[in-house]
N, CA, C and O atoms as CSV, one atom per row, in Angstrom:
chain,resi,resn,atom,element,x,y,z
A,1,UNK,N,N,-34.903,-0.493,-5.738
A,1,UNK,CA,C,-34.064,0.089,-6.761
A,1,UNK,C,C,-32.851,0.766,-6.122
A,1,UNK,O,O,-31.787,0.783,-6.740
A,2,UNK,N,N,-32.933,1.183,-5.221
A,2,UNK,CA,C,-32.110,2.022,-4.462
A,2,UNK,C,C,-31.717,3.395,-4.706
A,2,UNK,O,O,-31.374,4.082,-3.743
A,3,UNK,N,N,-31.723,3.803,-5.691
A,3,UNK,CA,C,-31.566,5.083,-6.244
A,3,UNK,C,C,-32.607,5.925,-6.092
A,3,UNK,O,O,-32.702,7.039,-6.607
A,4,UNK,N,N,-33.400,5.388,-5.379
A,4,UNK,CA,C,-34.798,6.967,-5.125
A,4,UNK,C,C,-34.282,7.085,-3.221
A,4,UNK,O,O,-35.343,7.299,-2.634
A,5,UNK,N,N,-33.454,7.040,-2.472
A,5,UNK,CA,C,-32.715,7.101,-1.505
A,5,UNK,C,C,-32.760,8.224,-1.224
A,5,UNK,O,O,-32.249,8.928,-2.095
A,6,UNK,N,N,-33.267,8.924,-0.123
A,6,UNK,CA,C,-33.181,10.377,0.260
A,6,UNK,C,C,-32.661,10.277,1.844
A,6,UNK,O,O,-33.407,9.576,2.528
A,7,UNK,N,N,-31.447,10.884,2.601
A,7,UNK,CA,C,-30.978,10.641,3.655
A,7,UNK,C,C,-31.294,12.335,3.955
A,7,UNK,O,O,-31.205,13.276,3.166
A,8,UNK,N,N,-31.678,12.326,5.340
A,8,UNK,CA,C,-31.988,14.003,6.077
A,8,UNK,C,C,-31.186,13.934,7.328
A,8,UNK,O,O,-31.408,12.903,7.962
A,9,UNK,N,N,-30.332,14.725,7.852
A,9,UNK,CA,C,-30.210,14.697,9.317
A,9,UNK,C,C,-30.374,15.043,10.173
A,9,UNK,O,O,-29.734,14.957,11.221
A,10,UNK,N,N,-31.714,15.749,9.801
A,10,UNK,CA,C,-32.200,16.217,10.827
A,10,UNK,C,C,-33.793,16.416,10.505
A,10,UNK,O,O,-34.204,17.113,9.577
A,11,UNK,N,N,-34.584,15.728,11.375
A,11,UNK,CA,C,-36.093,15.522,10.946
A,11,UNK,C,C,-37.104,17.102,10.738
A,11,UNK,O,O,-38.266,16.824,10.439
A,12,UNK,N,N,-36.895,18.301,10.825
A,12,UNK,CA,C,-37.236,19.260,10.552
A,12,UNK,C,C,-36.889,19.760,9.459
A,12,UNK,O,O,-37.151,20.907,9.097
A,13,UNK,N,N,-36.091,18.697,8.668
A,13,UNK,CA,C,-35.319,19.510,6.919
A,13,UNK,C,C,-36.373,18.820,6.211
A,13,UNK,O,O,-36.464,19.205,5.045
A,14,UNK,N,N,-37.045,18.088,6.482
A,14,UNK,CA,C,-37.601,17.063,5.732
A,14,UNK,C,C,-38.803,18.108,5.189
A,14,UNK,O,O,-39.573,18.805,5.849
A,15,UNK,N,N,-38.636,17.913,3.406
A,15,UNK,CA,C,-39.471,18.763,2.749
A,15,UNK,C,C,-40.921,18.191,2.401
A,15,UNK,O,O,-41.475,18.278,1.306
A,16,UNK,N,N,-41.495,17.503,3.724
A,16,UNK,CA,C,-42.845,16.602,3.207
A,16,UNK,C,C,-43.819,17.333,1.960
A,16,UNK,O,O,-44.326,16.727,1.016
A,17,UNK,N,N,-43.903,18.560,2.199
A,17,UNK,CA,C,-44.833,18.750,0.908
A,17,UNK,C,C,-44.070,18.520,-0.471
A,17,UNK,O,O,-44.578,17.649,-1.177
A,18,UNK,N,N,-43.100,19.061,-0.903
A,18,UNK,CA,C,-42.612,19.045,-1.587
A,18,UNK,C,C,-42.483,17.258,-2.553
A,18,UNK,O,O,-42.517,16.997,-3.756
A,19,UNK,N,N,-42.305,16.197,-1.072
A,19,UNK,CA,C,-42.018,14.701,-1.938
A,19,UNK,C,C,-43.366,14.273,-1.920
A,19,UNK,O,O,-43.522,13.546,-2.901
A,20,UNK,N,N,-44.529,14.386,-1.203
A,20,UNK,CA,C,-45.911,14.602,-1.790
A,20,UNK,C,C,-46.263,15.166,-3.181
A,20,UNK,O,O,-46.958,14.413,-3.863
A,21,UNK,N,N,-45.934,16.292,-3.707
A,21,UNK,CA,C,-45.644,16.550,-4.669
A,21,UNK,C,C,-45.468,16.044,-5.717
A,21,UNK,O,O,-46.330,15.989,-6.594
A,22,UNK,N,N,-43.964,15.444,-5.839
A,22,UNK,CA,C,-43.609,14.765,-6.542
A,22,UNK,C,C,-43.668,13.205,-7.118
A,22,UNK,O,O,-43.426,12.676,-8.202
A,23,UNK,N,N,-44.323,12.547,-5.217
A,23,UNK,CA,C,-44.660,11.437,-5.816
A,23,UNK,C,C,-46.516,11.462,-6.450
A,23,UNK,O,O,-46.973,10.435,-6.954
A,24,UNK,N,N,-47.116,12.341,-6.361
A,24,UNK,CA,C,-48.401,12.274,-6.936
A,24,UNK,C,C,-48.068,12.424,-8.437
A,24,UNK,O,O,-49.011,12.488,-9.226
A,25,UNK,N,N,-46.878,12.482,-8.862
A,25,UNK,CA,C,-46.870,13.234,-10.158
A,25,UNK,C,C,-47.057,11.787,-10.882
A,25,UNK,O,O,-47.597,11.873,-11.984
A,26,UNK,N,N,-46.672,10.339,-10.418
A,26,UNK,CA,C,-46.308,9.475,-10.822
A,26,UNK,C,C,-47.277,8.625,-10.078
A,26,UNK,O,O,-47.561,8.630,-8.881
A,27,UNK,N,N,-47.882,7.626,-11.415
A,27,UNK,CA,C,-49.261,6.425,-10.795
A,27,UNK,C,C,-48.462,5.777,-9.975
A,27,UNK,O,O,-47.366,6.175,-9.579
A,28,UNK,N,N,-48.929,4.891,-9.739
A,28,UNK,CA,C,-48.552,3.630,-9.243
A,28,UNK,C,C,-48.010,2.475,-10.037
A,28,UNK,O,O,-47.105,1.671,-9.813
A,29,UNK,N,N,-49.053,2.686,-11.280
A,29,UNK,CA,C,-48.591,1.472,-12.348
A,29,UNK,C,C,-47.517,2.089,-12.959
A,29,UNK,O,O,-46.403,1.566,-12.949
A,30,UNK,N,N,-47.733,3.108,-13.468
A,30,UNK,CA,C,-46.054,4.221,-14.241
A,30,UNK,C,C,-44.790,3.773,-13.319
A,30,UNK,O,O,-43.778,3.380,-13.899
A,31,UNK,N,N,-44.820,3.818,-11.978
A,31,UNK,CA,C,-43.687,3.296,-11.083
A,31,UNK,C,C,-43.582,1.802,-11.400
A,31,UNK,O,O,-42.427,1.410,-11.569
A,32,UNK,N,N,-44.423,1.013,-11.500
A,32,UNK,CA,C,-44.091,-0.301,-11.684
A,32,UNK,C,C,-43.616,-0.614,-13.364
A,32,UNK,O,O,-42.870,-1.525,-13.723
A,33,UNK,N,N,-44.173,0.252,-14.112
A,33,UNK,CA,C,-43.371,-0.158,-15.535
A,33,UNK,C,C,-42.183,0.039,-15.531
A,33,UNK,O,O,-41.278,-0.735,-15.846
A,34,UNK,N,N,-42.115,1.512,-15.027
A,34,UNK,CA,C,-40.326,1.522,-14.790
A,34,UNK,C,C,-39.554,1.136,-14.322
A,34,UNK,O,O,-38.389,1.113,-14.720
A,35,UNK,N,N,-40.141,0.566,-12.973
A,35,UNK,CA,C,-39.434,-0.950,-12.211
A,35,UNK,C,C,-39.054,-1.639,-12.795
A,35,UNK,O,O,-37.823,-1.676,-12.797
A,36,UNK,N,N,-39.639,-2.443,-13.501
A,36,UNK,CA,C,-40.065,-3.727,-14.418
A,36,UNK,C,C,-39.161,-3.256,-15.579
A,36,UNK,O,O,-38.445,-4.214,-15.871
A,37,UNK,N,N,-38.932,-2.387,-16.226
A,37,UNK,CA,C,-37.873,-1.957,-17.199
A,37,UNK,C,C,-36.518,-1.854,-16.806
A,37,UNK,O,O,-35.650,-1.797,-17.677
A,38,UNK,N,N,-36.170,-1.818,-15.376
A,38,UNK,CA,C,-35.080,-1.760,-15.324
A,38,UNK,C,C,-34.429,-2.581,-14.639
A,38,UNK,O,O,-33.206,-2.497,-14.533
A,39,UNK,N,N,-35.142,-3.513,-14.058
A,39,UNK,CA,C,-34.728,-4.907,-14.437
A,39,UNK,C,C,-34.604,-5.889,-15.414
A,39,UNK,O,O,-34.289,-7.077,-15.351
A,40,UNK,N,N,-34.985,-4.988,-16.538
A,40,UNK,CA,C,-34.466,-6.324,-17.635
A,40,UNK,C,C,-33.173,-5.855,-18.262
A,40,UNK,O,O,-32.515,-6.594,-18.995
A,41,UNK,N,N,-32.729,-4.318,-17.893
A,41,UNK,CA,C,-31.474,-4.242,-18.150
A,41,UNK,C,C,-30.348,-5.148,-17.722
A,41,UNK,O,O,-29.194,-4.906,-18.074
């Protein structure tokens, strides 16, 4: 998709708990419907 893109420059900024976090918030299949939806745009 390209838009979930996160660039750091420096490997100690990196907020690992935080994108743990956020990606538990979301299944696996919920990510793929929304995939799948926005390619038929």
């Amino acid at each position: 998709m390209g838009k979930s893109c996160i660039r750091f420059k420096k490997m100690d900024q990196i907020p690992y708990d935080l994108i743990g976090e956020l990606a538990s918030k979301m299944t696996v299949q919920d990510w793929i419907r929304k995939y799948e939806q926005a390619l038929k745009r």
